[in-house]
N, C-alpha and C positions, 0 to 999 in steps of 0.2 A: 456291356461287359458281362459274358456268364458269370453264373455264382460259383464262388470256389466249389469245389467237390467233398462231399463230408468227409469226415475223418475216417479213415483208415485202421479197421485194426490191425499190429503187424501178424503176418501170415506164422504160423506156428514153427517154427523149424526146431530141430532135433539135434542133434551129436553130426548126426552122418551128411544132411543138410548143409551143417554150416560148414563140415570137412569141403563137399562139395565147389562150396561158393567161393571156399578157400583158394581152391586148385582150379575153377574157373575164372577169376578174378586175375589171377597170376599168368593164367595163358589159355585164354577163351577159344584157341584154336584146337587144343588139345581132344586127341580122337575121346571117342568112348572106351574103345578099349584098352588107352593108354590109363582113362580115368579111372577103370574100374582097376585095374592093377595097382597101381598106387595107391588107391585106396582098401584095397584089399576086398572088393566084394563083385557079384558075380556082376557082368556085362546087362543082361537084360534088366538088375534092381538098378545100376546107374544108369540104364539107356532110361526108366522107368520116373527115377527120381529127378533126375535132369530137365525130365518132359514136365513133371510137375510142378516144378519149379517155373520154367516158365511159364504156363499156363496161371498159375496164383499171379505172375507179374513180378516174383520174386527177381528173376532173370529178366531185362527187357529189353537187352541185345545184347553182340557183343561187336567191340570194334574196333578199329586199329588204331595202336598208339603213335601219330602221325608226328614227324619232325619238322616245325612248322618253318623253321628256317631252311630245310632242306628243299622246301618245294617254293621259299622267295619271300616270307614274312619272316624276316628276324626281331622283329620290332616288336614286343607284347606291350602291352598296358592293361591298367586296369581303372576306367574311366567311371568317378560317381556322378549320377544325376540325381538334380534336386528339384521338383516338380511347385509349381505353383499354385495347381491348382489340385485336387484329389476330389476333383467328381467323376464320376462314376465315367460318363462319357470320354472326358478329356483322357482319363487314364487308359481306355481303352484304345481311343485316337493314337496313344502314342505307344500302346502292343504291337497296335499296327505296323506302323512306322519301325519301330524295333527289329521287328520279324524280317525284318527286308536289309537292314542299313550291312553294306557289303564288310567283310572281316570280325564281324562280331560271333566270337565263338560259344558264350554263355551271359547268359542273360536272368541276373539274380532279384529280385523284389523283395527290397529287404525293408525293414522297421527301424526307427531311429534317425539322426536327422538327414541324411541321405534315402533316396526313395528308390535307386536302383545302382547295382554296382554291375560294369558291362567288362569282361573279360574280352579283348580283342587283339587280334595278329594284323601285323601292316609291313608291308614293302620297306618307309618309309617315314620319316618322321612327319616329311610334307603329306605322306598318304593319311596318316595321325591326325595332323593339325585340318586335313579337311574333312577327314572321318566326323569329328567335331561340329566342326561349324558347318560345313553342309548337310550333316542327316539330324543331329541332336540341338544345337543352340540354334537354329531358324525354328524349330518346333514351338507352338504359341504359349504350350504348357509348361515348357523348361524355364525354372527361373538361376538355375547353377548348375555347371560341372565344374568335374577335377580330375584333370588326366593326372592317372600314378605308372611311371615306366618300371617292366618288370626286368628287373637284374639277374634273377634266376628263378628257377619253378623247383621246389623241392616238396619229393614227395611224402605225404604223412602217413602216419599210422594204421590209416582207415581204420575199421569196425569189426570185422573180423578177425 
């Protein structure tokens, strides 16, 4: 398994920066020229600002906010695993495995007594119960799940 990547300082941002992120965050489709108007500053400093953003990695896509029931997964959950073992290898062994297991939309590594919390879309509750036990509980490392069914997604705050 690579080693995590150091720490990060965050990228410096400004007044006009975080306007930016604001109004991209809201609607990443939005032209430039729509941007710079609403913002009130000339076309070339938002085409300029924009670019630099992404390039720091501030920005590091943009993408559509997809209706997951619209296209045949109405079913969310949110499934904890709890690993047995936390060598170095095994944990790797089942990035692996993770990266591939079909419907999994986010995939969190988290601290505390669960080892990973998996955000997934499914057809189907039977598509659920096999998500389960054919990708995650046959894995040699898994010694616990917990499927949690999501009842709504609402959205927070964020940071900006």
């Amino acid at each position: 398994m690579p080693a995590a990547p150091p720490p990060v300082d965050p990228a410096p941002l400004d007044a006009l920066d975080r306007r930016l992120l604001t109004e991209l965050a809201a609607d990443g489709r939005v032209t430039n020229a729509a941007l710079a108007k609403r913002l009130g500053i000339a076309e070339s400093t938002c085409l300029q600002r924009v670019r630099s953003l992404r390039e720091r990695g501030v920005v590091r896509g943009v993408h559509a906010d997809v209706d997951l029931a619209a296209l045949g997964f109405p079913i969310q959950a949110v499934i904890k695993v709890r690993l047995g073992s936390h060598n170095r290898d095994h944990v790797a062994s089942f990035h692996q495995v993770l990266a591939h297991v079909p419907g999994v939309l986010r995939i969190l590594h988290v601290g505390g007594e669960d080892d990973y919390l998996l955000h997934v879309a499914v057809s189907s509750t039977t598509q659920l119960r096999d998500l389960v036990l054919e990708h995650l509980n046959v894995h040699p490392v898994v010694r616990h799940t917990e499927t949690q069914l999501v009842f709504e997604e609402i959205p927070g705050a964020g940071v900006l």
